[in-house]
C-alpha positions as CSV (number, residue, x, y, z in Angstrom):
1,X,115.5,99.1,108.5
2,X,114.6,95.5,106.7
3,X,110.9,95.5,105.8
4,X,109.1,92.1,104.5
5,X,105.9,92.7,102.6
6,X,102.9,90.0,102.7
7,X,100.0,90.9,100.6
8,X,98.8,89.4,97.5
9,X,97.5,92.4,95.6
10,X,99.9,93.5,93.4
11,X,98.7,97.0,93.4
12,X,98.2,97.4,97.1
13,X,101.6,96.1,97.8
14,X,103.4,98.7,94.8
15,X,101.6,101.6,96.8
16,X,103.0,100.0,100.2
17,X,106.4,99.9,99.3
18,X,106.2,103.8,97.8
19,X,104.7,105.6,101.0
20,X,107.2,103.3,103.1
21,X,110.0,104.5,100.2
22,X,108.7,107.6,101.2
23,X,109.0,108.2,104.6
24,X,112.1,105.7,105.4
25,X,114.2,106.3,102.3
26,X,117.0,103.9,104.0
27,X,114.7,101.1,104.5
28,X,115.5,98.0,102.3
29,X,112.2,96.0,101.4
30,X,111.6,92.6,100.4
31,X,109.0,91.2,98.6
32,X,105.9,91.4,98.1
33,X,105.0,87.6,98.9
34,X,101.7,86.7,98.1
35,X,100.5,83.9,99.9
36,X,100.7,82.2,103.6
37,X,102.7,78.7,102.5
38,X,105.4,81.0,100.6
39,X,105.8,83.4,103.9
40,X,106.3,80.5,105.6
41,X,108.7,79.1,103.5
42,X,110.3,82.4,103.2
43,X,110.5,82.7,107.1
44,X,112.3,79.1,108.0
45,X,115.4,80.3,105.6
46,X,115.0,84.6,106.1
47,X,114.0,84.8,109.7
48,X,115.9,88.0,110.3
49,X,113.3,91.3,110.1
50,X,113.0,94.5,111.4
51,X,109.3,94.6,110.6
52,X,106.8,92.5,108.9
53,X,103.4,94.4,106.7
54,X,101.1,91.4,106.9
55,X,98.2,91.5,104.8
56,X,95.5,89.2,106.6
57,X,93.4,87.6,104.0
58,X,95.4,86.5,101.3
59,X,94.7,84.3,99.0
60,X,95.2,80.8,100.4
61,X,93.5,81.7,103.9
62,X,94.3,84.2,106.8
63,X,97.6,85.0,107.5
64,X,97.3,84.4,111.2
65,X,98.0,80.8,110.1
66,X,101.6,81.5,109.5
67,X,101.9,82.0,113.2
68,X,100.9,78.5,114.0
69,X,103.4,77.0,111.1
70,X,106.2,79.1,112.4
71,X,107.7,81.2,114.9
72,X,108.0,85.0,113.8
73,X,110.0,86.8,116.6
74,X,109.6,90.0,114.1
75,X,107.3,92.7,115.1
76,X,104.3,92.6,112.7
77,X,102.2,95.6,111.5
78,X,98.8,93.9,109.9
79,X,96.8,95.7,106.9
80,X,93.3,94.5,105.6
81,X,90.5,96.1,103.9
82,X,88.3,94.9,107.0
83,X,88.0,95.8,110.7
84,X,87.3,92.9,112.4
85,X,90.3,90.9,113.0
86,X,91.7,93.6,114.9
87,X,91.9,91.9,118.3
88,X,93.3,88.4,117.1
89,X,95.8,91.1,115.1
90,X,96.8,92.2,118.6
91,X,97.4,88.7,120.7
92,X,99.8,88.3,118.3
93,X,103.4,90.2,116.8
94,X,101.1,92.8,115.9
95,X,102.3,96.3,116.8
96,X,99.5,98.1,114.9
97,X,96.6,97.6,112.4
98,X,96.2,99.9,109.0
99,X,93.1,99.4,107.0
100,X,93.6,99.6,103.3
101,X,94.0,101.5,101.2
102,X,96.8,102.5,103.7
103,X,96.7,105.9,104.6
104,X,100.3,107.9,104.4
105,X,100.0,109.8,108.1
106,X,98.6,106.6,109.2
107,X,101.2,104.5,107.7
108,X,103.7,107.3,109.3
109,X,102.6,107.1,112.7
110,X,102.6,103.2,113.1
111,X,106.3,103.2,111.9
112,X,106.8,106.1,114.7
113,X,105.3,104.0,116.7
114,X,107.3,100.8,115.9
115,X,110.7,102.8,116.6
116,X,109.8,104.5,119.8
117,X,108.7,101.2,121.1
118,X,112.6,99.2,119.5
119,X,114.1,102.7,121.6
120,X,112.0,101.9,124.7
121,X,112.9,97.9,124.8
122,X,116.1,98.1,123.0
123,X,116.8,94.3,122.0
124,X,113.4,93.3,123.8
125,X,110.1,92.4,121.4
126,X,108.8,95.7,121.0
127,X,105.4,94.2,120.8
128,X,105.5,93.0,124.5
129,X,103.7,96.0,126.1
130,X,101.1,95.7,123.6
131,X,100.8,91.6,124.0
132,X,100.9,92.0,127.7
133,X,97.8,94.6,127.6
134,X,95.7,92.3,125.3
135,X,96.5,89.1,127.8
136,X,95.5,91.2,130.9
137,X,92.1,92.4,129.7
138,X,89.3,90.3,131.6
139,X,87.4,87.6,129.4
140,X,84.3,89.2,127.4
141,X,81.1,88.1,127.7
142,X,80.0,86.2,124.4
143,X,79.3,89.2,121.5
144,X,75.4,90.4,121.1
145,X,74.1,91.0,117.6
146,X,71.3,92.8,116.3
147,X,68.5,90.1,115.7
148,X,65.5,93.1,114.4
149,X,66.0,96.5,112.6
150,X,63.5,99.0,112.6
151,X,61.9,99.8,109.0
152,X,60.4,102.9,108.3
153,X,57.2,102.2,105.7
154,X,55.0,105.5,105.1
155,X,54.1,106.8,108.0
156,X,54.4,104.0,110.4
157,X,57.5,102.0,111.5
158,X,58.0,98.3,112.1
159,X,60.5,96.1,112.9
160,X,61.8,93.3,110.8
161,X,63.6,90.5,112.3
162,X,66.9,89.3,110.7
163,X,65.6,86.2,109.6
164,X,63.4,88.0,107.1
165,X,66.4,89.9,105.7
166,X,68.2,88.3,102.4
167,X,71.0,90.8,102.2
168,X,72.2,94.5,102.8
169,X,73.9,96.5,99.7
170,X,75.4,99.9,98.8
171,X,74.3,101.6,96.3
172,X,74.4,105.5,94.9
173,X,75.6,106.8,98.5
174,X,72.6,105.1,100.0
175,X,72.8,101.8,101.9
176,X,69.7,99.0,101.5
177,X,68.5,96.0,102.9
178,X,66.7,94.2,100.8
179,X,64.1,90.9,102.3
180,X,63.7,87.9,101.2
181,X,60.5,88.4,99.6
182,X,62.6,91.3,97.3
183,X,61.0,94.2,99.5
184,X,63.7,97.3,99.7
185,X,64.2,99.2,102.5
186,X,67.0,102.3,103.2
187,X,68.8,101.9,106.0
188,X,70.5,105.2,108.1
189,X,74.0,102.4,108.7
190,X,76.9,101.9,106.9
191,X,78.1,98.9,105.5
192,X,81.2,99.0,108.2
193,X,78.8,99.4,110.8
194,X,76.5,96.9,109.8
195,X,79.3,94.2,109.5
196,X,80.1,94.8,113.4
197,X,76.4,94.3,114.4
198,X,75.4,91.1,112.8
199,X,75.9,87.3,113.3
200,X,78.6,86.2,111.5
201,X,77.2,82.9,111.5
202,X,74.3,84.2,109.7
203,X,75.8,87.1,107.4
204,X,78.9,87.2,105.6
205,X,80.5,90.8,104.0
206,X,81.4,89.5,100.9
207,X,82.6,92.6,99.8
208,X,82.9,96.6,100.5
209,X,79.4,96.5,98.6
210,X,77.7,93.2,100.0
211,X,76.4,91.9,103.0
212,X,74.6,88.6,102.4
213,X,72.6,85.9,104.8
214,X,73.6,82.6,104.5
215,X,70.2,81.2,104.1
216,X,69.8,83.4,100.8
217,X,72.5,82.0,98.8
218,X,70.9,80.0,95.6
219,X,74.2,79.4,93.6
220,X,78.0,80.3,93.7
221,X,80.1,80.5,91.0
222,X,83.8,80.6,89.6
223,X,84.4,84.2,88.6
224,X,87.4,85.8,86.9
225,X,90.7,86.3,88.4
226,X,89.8,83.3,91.6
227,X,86.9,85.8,92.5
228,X,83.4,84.2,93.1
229,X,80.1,85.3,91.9
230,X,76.8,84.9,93.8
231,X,73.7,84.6,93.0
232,X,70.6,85.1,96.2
233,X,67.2,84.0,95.5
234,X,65.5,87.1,96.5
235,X,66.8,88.9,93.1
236,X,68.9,87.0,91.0
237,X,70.2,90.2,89.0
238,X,72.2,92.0,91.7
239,X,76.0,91.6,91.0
240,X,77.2,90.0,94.1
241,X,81.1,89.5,93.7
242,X,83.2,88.0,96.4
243,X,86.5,90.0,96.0
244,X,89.5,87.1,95.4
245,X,90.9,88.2,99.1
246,X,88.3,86.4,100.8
247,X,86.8,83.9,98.9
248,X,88.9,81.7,101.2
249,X,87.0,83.0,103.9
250,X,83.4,83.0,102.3
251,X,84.2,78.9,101.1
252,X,84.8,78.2,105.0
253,X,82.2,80.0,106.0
254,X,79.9,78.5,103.7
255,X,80.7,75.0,104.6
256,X,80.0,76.2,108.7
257,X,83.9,77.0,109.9
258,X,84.6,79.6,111.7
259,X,86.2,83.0,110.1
């Protein structure tokens, strides 16, 4: 088996190759390449794959752009540290979706997966079932977000509209929101779970740690290693750091794209 790796962090890419090493001791693996213009360039002369591990947010943007820069007949098996590309993983190679750090049975049962569906379709795409499925699914109505949470003060409860909120953070196992007016609140959701519920128009994850509002953002600034550090006007000492994998994102979203 002939295994491309995309992903731009070195360390998440050395543990890739050793639980794929691992569990396919024949396959031969290339790379890891590190950013969307060089997969692309990569592709056009090295077209032939068995299976592509495509990190989505690398460096120089999302990955789903090398699709529309090139035509990738290989089966694709995505890997982020987020959860919420998963379907526009799906309309495309994609035969699965790992979340990082990749997980070893995880990791195991997608490449099960990949060569029970290469048995079932012989020289077919093995992603077609998969692709057909997604295209068949009836149109969704537009997405509905949270726009109030319920706060808990004393004995009483009351809820607090979004617009009121600055940001949401992790912190000692507990997870906060914190208002614009630097009130603190604890909140009985994850981080994850409070990523799916919110506007993305409104509220980026700029990390595992960080959720921030858009309208809260005072100053951004270069950081080490292409990372980004923000500060929010609500308290100017919390360590906001956008992780180097999506400062790409955060930029866009920043200037009003969509992400």
């Amino acid at each position: 088996m002939k295994i491309l790796i995309v992903e731009d962090e070195e360390l998440a890419a050395a543990r890739l190759s050793q639980l794929i090493r691992e569990i396919e001791p024949e396959a031969v693996i290339q790379g890891p390449i590190d950013s969307i213009s060089a997969t692309v360039a990569h592709l056009r002369t090295h077209p032939v794959y068995d299976l592509i591990f495509l990190d989505i947010q690398l460096a120089d943007g999302k990955s789903f752009s090398v699709f529309e820069e090139c035509e990738v007949l290989t089966p694709v098996i995505f890997t982020t540290a987020y959860d919420e590309y998963a379907l526009q993983a799906f309309k495309l190679n994609s035969i699965d979706y790992l979340l990082k750090p990749v997980n070893r049975e995880k990791l195991k049962s997608s490449l099960d997966k990949f060569r029970k569906l290469k048995e079932y379709y012989g020289d077919e795409n093995p992603n077609k079932q998969l692709y057909d499925m997604i295209l068949s699914l009836k149109t969704p109505g537009p997405p509905v977000y949270k726009d109030r949470f319920l706060i808990s003060r004393g004995d009483t409860m009351v809820p607090l509209k979004v617009s009121e909120i600055a940001c949401f953070y992790a912190e000692d196992k507990e997870v906060f929101l914190l208002t614009h007016d630097n009130k603190r609140y604890i909140l009985p959701h994850s981080i994850e779970d409070l990523s799916a519920k919110l506007d993305p128009k409104l509220f980026f994850r700029v990390s595992r740690q960080f959720i921030i509002s858009a309208d809260e953002i005072h100053k951004v600034h270069n950081y080490f290693n292409f990372k980004l550090k923000v500060e929010i006007k609500a308290d100017p000492r919390l360590e906001i750091i956008v992780s180097r994998s999506k400062t790409a994102a955060f930029k866009a979203w920043m200037n009003g794209e969509a992400v």
